[in-house]
Residue frames relative to the residue before (quaternion, step in Angstrom):
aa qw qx qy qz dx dy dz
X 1.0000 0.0000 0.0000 0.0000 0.00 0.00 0.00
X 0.3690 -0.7214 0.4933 0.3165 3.49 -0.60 0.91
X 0.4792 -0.4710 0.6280 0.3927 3.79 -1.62 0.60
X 0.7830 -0.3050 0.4397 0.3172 3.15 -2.14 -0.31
X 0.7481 0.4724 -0.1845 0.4279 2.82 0.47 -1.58
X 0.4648 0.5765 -0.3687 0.5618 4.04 1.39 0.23
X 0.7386 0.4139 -0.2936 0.4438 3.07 0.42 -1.70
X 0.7404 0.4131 -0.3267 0.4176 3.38 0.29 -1.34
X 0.4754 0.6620 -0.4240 0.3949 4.08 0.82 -0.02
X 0.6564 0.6822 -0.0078 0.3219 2.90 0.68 -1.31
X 0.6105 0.3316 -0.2424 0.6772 3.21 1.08 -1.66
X 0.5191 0.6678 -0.4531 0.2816 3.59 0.40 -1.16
X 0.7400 0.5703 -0.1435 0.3264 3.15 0.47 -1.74
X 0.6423 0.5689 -0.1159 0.5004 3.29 1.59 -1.62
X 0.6928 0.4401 -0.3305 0.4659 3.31 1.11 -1.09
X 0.5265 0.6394 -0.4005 0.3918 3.62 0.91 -0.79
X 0.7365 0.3601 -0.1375 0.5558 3.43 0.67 -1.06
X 0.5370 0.4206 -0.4991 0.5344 3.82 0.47 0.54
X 0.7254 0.4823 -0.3352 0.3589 2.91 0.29 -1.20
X 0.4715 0.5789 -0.3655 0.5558 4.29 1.29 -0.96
X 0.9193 0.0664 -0.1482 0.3584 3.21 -0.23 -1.49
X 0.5315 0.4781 -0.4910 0.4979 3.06 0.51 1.65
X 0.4258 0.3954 -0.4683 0.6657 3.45 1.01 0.60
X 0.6895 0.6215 -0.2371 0.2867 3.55 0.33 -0.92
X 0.6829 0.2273 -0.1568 0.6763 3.14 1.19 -1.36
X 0.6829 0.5011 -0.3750 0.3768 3.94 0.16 -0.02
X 0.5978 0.2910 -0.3945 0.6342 3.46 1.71 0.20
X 0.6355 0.5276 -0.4599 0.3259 3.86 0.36 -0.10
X 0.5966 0.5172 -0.2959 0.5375 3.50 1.64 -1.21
X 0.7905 0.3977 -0.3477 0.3100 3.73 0.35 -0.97
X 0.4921 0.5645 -0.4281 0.5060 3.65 1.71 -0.50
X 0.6931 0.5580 -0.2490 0.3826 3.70 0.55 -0.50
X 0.4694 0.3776 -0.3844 0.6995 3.63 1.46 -0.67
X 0.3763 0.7945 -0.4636 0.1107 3.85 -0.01 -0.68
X 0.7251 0.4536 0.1665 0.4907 1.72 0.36 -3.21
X 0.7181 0.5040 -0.3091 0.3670 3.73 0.61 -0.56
X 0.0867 -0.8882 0.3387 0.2982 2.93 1.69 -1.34
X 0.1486 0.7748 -0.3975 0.4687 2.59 1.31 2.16
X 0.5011 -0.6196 0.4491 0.4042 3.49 -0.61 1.02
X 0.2372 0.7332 -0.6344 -0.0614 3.43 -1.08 0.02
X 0.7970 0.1466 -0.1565 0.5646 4.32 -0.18 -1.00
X 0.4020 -0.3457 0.7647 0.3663 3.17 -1.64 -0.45
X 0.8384 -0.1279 0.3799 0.3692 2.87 -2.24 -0.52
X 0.5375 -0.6639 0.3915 0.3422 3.70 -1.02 1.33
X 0.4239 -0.6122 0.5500 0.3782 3.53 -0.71 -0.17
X 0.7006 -0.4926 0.4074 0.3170 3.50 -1.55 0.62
X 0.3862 -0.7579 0.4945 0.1785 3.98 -0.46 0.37
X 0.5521 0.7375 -0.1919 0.3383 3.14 1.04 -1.30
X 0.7007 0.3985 -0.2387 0.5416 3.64 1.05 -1.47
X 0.6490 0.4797 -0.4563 0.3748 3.85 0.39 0.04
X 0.5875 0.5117 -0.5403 0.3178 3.66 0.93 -0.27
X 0.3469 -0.4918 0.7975 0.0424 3.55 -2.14 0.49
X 0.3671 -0.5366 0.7102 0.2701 3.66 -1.30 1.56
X 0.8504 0.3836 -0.2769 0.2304 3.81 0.01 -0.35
X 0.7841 0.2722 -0.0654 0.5538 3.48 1.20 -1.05
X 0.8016 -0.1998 -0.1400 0.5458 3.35 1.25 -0.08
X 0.1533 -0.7780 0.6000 -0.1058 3.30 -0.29 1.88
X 0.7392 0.2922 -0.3576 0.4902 3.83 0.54 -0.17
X 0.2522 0.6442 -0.6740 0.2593 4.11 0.80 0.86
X 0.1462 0.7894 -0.5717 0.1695 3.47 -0.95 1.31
X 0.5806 0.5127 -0.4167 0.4758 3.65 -0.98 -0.39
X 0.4626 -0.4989 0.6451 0.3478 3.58 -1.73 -0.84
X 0.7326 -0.2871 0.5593 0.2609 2.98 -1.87 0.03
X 0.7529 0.3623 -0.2935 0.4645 3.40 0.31 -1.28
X 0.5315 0.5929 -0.4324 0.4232 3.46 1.10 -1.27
X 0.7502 0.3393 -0.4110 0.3914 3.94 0.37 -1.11
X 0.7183 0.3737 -0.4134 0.4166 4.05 0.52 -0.31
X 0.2916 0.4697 -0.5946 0.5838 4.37 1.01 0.28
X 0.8674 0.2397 -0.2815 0.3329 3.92 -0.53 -1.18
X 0.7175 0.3323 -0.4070 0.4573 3.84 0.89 0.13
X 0.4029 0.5635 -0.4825 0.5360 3.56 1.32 0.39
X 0.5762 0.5820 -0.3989 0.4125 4.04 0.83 -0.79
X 0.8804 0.3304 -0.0926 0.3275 2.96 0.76 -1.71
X 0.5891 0.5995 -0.2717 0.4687 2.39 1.39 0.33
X 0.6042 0.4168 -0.2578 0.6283 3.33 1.73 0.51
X 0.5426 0.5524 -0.3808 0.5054 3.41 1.31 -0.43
X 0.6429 0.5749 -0.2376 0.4470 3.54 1.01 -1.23
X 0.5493 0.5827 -0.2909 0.5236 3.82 1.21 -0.96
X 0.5692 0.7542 -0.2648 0.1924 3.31 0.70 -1.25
């Protein structure tokens, strides 16, 4: 039986990695409605509320900041 201190790892870990591949896929999908000029978000959401003092203390930048950088690559990659 795992201890706490497992369990609570764990989610930690999990949340860290939701939280990535959600920046991730919310700047690849919204650079893509963009480029199409397809409705897709409202106004980004706030960044700030996803950080964790423990599992994710360096969540920073914006939303927009992550769909500018998959709109790049997403021309660099055309290129």
């Amino acid at each position: 039986m795992a201890t706490f201190k497992e369990k609570h790892d764990a989610a930690g870990a999990r949340y860290a990695a939701a939280v990535a591949e959600l920046r991730a896929a919310y700047g690849e999908l919204a650079a893509l409605h963009r480029k199409a000029s397809m409705p897709g978000f409202g106004y980004p959401p706030e960044i700030v509320p996803l950080r964790h003092t423990r599992f994710a203390p360096d969540v920073s930048g914006s939303f927009a900041d992550d769909v500018r950088a998959a709109l790049d690559n997403m021309q660099s990659s055309a290129a």
